[in-house]
BALOBA-1460 file (C-alpha; in Angstrom, 3 decimals):
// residues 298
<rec num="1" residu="x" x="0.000" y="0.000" z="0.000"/>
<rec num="2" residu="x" x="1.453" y="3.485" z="-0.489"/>
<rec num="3" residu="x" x="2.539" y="5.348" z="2.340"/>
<rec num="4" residu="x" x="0.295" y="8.218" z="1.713"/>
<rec num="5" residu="x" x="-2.723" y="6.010" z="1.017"/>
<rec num="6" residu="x" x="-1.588" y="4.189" z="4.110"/>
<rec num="7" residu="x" x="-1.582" y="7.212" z="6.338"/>
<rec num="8" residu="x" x="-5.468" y="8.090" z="5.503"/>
<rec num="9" residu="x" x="-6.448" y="4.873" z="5.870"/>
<rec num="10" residu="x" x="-4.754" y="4.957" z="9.500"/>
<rec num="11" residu="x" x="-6.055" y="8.068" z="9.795"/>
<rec num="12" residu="x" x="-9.696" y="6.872" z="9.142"/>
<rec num="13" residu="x" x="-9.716" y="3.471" z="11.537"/>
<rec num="14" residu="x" x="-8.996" y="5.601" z="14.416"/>
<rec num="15" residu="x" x="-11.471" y="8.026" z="13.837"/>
<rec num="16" residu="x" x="-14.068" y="5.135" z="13.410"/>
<rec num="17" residu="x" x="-12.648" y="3.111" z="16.379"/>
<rec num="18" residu="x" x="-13.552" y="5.874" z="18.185"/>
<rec num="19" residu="x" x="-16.600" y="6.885" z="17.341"/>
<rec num="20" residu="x" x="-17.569" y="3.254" z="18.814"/>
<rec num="21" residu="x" x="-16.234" y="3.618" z="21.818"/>
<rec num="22" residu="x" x="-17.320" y="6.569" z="22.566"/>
<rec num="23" residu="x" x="-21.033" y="5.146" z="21.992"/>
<rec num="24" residu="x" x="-20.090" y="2.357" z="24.072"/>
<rec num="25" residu="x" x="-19.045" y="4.459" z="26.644"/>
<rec num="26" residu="x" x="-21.844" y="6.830" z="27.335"/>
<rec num="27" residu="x" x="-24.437" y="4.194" z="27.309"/>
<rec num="28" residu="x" x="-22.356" y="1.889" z="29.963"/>
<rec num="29" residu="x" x="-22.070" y="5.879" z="32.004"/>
<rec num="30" residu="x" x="-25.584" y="6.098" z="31.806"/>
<rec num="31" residu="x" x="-26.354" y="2.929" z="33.281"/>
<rec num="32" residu="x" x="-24.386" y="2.320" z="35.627"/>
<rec num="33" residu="x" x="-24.095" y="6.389" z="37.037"/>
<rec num="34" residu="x" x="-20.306" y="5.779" z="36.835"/>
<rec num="35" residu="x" x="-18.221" y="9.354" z="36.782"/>
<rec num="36" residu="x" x="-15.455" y="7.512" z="36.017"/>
<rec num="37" residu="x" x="-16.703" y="5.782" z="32.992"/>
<rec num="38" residu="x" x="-18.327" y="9.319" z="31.803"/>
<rec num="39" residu="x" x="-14.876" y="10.509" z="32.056"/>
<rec num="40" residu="x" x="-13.666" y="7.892" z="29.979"/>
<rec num="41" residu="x" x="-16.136" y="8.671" z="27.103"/>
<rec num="42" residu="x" x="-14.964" y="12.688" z="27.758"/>
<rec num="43" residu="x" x="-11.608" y="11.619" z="26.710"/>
<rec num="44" residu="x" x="-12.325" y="9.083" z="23.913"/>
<rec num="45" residu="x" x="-14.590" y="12.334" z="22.569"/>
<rec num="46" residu="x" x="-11.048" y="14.047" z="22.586"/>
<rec num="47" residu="x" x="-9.805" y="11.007" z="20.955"/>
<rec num="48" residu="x" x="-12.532" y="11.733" z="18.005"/>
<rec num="49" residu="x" x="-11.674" y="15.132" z="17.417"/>
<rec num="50" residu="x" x="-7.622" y="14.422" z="17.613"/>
<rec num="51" residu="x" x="-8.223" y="12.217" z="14.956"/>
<rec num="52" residu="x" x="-10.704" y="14.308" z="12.783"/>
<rec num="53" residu="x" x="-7.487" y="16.770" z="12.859"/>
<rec num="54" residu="x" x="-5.349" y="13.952" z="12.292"/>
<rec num="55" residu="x" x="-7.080" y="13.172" z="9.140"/>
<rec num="56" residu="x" x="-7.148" y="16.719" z="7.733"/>
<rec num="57" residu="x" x="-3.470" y="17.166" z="8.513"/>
<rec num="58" residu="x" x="-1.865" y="14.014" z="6.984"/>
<rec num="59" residu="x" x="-4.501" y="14.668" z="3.425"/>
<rec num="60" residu="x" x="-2.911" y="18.700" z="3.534"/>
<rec num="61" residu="x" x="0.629" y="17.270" z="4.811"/>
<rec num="62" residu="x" x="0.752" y="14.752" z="2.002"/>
<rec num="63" residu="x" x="0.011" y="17.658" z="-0.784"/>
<rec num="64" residu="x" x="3.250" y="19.263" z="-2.640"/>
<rec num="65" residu="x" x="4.696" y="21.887" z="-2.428"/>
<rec num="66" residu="x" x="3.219" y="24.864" z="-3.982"/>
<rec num="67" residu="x" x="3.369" y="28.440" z="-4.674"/>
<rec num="68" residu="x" x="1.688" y="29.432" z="-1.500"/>
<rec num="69" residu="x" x="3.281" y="26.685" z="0.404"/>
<rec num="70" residu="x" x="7.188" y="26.954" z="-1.387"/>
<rec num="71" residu="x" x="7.935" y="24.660" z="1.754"/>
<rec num="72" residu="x" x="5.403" y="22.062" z="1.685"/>
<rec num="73" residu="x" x="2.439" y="21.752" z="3.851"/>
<rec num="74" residu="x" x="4.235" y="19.867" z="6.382"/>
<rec num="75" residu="x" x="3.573" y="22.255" z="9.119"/>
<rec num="76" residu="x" x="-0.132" y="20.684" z="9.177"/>
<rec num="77" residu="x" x="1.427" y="17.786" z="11.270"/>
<rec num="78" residu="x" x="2.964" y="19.438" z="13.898"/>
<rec num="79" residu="x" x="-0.188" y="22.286" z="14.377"/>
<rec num="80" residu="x" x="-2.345" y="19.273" z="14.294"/>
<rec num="81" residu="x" x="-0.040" y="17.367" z="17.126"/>
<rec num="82" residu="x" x="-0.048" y="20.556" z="19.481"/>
<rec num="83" residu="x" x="-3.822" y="21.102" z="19.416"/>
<rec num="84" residu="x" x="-4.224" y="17.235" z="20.271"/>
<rec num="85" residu="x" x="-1.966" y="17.886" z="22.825"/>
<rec num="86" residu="x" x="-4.089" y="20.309" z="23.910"/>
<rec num="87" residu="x" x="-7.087" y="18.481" z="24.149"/>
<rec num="88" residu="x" x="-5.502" y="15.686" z="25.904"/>
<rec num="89" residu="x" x="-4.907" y="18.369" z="28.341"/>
<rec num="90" residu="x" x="-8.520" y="19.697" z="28.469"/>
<rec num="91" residu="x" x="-9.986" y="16.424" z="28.775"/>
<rec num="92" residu="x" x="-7.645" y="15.676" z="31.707"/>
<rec num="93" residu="x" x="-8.789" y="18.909" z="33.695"/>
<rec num="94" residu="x" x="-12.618" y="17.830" z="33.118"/>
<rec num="95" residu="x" x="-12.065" y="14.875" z="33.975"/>
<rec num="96" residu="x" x="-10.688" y="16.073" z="37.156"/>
<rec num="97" residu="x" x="-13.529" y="18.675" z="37.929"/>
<rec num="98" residu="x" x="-15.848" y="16.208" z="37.554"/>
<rec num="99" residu="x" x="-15.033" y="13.805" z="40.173"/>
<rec num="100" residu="x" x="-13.855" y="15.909" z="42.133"/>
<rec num="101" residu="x" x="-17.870" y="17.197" z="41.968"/>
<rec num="102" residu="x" x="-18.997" y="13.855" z="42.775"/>
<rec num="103" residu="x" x="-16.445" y="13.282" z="45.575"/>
<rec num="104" residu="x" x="-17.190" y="16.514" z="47.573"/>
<rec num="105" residu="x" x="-20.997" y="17.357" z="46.504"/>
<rec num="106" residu="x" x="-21.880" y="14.235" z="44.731"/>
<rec num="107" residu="x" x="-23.088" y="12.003" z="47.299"/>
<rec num="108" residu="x" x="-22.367" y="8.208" z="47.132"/>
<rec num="109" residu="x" x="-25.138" y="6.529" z="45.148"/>
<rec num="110" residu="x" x="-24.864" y="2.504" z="44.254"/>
<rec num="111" residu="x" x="-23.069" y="1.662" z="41.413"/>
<rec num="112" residu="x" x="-23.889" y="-1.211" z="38.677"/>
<rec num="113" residu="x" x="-20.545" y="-1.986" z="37.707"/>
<rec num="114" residu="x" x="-20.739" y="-5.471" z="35.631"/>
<rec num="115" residu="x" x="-21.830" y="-3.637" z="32.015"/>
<rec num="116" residu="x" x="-19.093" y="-1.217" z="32.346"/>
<rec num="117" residu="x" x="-16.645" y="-3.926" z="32.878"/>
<rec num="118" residu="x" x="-17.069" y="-5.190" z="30.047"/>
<rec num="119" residu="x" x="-17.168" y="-1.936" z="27.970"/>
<rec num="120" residu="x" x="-14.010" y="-0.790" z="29.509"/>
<rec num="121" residu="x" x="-12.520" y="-4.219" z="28.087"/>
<rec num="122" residu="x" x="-13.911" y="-4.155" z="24.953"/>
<rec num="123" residu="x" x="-12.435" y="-0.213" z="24.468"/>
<rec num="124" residu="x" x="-8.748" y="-1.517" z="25.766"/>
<rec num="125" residu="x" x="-8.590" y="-4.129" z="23.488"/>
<rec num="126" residu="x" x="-9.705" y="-2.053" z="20.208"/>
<rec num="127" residu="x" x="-7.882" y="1.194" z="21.491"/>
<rec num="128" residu="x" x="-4.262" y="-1.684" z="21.582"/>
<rec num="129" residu="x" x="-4.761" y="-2.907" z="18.048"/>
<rec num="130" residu="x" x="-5.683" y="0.728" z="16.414"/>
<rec num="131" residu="x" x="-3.015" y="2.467" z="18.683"/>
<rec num="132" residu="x" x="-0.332" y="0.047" z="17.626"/>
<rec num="133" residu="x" x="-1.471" y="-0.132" z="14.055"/>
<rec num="134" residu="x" x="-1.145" y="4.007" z="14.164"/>
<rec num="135" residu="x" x="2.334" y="3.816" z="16.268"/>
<rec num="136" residu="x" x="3.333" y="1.299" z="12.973"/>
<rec num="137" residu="x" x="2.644" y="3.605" z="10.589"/>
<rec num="138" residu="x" x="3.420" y="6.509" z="12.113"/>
<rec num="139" residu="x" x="6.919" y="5.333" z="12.470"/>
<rec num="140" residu="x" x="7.070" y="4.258" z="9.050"/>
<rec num="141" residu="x" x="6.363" y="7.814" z="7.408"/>
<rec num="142" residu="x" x="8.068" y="10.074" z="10.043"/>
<rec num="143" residu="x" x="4.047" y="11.126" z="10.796"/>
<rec num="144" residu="x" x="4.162" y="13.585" z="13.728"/>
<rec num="145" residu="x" x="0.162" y="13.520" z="13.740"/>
<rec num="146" residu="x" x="-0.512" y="10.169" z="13.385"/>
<rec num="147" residu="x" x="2.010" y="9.098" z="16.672"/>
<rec num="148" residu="x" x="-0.225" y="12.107" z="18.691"/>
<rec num="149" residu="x" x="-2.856" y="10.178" z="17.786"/>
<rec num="150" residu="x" x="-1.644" y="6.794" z="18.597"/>
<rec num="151" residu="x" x="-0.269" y="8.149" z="21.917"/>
<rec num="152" residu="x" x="-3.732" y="9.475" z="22.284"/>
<rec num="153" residu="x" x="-5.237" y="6.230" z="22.088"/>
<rec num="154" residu="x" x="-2.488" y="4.396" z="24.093"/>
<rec num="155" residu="x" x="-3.298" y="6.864" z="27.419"/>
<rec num="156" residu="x" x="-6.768" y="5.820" z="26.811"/>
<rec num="157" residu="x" x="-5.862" y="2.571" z="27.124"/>
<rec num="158" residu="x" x="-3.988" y="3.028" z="30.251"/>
<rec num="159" residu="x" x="-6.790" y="4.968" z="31.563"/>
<rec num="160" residu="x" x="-9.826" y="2.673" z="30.234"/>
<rec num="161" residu="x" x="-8.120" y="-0.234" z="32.181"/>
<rec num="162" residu="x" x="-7.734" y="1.997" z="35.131"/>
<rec num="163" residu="x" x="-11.445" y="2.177" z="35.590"/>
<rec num="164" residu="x" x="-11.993" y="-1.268" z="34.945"/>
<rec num="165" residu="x" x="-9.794" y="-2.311" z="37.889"/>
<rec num="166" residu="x" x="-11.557" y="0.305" z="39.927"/>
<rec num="167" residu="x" x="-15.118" y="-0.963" z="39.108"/>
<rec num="168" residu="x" x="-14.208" y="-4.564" z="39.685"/>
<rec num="169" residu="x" x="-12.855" y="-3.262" z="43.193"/>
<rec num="170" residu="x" x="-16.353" y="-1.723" z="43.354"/>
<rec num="171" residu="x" x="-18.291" y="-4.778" z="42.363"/>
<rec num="172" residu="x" x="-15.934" y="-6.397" z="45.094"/>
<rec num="173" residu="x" x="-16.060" y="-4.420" z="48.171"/>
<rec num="174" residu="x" x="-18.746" y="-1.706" z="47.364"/>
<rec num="175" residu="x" x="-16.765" y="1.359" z="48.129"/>
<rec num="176" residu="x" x="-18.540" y="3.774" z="45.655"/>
<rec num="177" residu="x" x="-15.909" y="6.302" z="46.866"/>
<rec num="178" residu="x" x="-13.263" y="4.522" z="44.409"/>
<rec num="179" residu="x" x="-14.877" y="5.819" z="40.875"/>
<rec num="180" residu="x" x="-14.344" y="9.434" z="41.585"/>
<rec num="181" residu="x" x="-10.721" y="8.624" z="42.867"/>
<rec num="182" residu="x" x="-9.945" y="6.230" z="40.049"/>
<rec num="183" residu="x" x="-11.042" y="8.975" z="37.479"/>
<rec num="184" residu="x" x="-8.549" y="11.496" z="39.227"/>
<rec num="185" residu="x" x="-5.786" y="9.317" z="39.334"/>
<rec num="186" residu="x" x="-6.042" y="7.939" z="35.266"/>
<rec num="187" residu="x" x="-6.912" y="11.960" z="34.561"/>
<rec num="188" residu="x" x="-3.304" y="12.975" z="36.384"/>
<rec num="189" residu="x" x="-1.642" y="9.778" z="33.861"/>
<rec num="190" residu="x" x="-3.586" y="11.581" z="30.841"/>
<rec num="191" residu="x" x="-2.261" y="15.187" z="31.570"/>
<rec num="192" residu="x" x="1.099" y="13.848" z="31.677"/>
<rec num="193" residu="x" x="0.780" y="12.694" z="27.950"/>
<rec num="194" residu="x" x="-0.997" y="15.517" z="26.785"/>
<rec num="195" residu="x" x="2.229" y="17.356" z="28.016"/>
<rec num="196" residu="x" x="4.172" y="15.489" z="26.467"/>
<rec num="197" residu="x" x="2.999" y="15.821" z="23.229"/>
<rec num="198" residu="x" x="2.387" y="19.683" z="23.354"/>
<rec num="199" residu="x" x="6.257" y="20.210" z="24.120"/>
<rec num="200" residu="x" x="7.393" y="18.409" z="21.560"/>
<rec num="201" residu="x" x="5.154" y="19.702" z="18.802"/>
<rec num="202" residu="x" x="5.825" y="23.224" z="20.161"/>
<rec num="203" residu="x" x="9.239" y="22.519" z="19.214"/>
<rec num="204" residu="x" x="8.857" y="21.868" z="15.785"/>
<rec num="205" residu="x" x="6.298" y="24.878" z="15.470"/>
<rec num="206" residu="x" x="9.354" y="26.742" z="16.669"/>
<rec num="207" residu="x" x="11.851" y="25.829" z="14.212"/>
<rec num="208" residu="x" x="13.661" y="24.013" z="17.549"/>
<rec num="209" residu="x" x="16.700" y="21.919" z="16.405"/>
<rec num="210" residu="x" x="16.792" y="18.216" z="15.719"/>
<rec num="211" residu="x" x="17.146" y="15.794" z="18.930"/>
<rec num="212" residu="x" x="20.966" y="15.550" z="20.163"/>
<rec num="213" residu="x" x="20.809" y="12.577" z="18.867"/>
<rec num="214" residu="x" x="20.411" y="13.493" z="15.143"/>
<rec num="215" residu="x" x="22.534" y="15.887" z="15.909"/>
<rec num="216" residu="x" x="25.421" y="13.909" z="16.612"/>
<rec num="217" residu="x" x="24.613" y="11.160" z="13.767"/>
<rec num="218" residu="x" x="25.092" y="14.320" z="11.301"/>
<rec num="219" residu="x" x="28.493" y="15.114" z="13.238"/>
<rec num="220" residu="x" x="29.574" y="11.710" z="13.012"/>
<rec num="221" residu="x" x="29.073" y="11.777" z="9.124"/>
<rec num="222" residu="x" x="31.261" y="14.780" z="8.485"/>
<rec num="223" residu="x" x="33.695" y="13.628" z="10.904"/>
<rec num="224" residu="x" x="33.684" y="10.099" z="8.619"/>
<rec num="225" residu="x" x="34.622" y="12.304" z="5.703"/>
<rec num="226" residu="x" x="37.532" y="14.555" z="6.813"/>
<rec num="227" residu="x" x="39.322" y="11.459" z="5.383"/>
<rec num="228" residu="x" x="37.963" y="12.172" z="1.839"/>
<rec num="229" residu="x" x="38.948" y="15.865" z="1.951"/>
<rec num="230" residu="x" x="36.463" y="17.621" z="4.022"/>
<rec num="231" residu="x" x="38.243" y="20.184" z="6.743"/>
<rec num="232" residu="x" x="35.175" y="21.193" z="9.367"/>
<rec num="233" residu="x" x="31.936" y="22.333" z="9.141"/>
<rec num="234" residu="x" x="29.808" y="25.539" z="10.342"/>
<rec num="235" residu="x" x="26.384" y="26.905" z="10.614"/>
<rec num="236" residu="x" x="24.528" y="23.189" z="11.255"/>
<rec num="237" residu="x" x="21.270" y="24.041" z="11.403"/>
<rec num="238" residu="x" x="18.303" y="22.120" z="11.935"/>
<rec num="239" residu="x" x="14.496" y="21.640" z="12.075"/>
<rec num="240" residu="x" x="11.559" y="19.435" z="11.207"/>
<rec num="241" residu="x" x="8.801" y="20.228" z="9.040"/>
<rec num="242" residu="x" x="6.343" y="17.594" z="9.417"/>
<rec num="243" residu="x" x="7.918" y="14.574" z="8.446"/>
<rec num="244" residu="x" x="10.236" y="15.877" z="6.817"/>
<rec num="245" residu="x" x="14.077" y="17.447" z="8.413"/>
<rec num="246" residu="x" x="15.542" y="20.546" z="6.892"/>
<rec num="247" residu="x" x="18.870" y="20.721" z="7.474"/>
<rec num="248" residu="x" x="21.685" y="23.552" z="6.190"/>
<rec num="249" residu="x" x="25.281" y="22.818" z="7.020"/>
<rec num="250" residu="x" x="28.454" y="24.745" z="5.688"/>
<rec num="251" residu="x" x="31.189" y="22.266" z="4.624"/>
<rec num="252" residu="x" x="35.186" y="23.515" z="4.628"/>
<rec num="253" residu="x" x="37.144" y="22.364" z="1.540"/>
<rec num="254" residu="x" x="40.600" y="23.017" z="0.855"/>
<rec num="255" residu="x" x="41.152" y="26.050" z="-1.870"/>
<rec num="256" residu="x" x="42.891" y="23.310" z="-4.422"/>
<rec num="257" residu="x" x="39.899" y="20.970" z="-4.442"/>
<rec num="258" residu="x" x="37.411" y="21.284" z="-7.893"/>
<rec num="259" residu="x" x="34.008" y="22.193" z="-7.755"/>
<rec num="260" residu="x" x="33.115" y="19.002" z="-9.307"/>
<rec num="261" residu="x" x="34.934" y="16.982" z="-6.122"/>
<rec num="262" residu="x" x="33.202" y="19.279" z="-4.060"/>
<rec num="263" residu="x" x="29.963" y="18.685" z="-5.670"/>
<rec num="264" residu="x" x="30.445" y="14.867" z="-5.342"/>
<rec num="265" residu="x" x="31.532" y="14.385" z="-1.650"/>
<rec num="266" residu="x" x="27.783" y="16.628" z="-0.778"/>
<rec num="267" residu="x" x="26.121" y="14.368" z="-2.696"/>
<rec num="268" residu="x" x="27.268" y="11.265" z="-0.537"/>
<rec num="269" residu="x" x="26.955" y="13.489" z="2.494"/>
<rec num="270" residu="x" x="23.361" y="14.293" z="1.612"/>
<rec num="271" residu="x" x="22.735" y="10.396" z="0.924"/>
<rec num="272" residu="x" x="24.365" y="8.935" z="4.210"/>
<rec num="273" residu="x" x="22.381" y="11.770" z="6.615"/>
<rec num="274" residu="x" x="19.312" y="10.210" z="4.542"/>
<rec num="275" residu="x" x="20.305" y="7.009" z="5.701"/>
<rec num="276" residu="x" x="20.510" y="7.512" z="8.921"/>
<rec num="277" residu="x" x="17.734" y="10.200" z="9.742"/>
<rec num="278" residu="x" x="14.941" y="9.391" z="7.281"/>
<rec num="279" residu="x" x="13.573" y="12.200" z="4.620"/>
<rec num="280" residu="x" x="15.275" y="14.917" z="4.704"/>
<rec num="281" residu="x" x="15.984" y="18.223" z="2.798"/>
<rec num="282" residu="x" x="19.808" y="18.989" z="2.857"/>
<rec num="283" residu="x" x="21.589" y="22.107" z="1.798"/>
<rec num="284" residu="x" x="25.165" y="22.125" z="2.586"/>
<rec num="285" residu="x" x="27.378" y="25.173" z="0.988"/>
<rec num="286" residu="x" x="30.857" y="24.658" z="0.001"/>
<rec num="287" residu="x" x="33.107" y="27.050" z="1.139"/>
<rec num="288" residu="x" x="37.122" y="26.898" z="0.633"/>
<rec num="289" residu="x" x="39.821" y="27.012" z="3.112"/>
<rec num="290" residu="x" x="42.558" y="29.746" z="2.494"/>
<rec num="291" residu="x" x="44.876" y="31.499" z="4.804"/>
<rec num="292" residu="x" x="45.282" y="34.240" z="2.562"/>
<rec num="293" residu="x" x="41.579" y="35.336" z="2.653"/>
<rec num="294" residu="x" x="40.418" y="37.097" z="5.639"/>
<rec num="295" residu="x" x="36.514" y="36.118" z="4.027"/>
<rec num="296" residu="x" x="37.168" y="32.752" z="4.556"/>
<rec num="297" residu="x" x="37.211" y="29.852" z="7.425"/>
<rec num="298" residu="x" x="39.870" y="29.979" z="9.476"/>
């Protein structure tokens, strides 16, 4: 399947997945009068619209480059990744003001647990296979929306197994007390993520440089040339639009060496960084080395 195709199709299973759970959800709240599973179907509502944005970024991500966009639309991914973030982070804070309503003001009606047992099952077990579907493909194409969105789903996962445990300890013992303290404790788990995911997409909104990590690879492959002719480097700089890395990096040559040399050694440069890192658009400028020259590297 193509990776583009691929993406929307990803794209598209977790917006349906979710849509079902959701349904699930707020029947099995309604029921049984559990905050905590109301809470759940508060965040898998999140879930939906994350992935709604999902799906519009990766269809505008995937367009090319035009003369509005001389960059490429990649930026879709990362705004889409941030305002997930955000909702994560909303959703969290609800979550929170609602049990914390039901703990202090709420009073301590029965709860019917059993039918929200099972929901809470059946929505960990389809949030794992879509999640780790998304986290598959989103590692495949570099897709900074679609891992926000598999992330998403895993806290729900995490947090829709939380309850679960807490409403079997209900059905157990009968200490209604538990589903507004359960709620608070998965909704701390869920801010956390929703963190997470907002600092990192900041980053890229912000032109921040590539992880250390990168960074070094890129040193490491200029250091692997020196043998080949290159001197140093200057001016690395880095970002990532999207999927996609940009990445400028000023290459010293020695004054004898030909254009054409030159030429060739940026070329396998550009194709090793490739290697390692994934897509990515390279400019690297050639500049000599000459004593002579107070204009040039020294």
């Amino acid at each position: 399947m193509d990776i583009a195709v691929e993406k929307k199709f990803a794209a598209g299973l977790s917006i349906t997945s979710n849509i079902v759970i959701i349904i699930l959800k707020l029947i099995a709240g309604m029921i049984t009068g559990s905050i905590s599973i109301i809470s759940e179907a508060i965040h898998s509502l999140s879930d939906v619209l994350a992935s709604v944005l999902t799906f519009f970024a990766v269809m505008r991500s995937s367009e090319p480059a035009d003369k509005a966009h001389p960059f490429g639309h990649g930026k879709y991914e990362d705004v889409s990744g941030f305002i997930e973030g955000g909702l994560i982070i909303f959703a969290a804070f609800y979550i929170i003001f609602e049990a914390c309503k039901k703990l202090f003001w709420g009073g301590s009606g029965e709860i019917d647990s059993t039918i929200g047992i099972y929901v809470m099952l059946a929505s960990v077990a389809a949030n794992y296979f879509v999640s780790s579907y998304l986290f598959h493909v989103a590692k495949k194409s570099d897709s900074v929306s679609l891992y926000a969105d598999a992330q998403h789903l895993r806290t729900d996962i995490y947090s829709s197994f939380g309850v679960m445990l807490g409403l079997l300890l209900i059905k157990l013992t009968g200490i209604v007390i538990l589903d507004p303290l359960i709620a608070i404790i998965m909704a701390l788990f869920i801010l956390r993520a929703g963190f997470a995911i907002s600092k990192s997409t900041l980053n890229n909104l912000l032109d921040g440089a590539l992880p250390e990590e990168d960074l070094h690879k890129i040193e490491n492959i200029i250091e692997s040339f020196k043998s080949r002719g290159v001197i140093d480097y200057k001016n690395l700089k880095t970002r990532k639009v999207g999927a996609e890395k940009d990445i400028e990096i000023t290459l010293i040559f020695p004054e004898d060496m030909t254009i054409l040399e030159c030429h060739k050694i940026c070329d396998e440069i550009e194709e090793a960084v490739e290697s390692k890192l994934g897509k990515a658009d390279i400019l690297i400028h050639p500049e000599p080395y000459c004593e002579r020259c107070e204009c040039s590297y020294r």
